[in-house]
Phi, psi and omega in degrees: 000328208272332174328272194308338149251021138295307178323301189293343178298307227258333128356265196294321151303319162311321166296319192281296216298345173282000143311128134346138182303329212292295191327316210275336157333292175335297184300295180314319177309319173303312227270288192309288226284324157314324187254014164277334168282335168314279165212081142299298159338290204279236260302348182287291189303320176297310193282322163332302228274336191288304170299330178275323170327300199286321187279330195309307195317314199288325151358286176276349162254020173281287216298000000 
């Protein structure tokens, strides 16, 4: 299993780097910036629920 996704990685690599630059720009761009914005997003929401967490505790022993 892990052979056959390697085999395929490279596959697919061989397949990018033999593009023309502008496509493989084009591509990293499609690719990259959804998933740089994914997460951002999910660490943005971990550190929110880590911070309300954390103001609930002092929250609750000042009382």
């Amino acid at each position: 299993m892990l052979r056959a996704m390697a085999d395929w990685w490279d596959a697919v690599e061989l397949w990018l780097t033999q593009l023309p630059f502008g496509f493989q720009v084009v591509l990293a761009t499609v690719v990259l910036v959804p998933l740089c914005w994914g997460t951002a997003v999910l660490s943005d929401r971990v550190v929110d629920a880590a911070t309300a967490r954390i103001a609930a505790r002092r929250a609750a022993r000042q009382d």
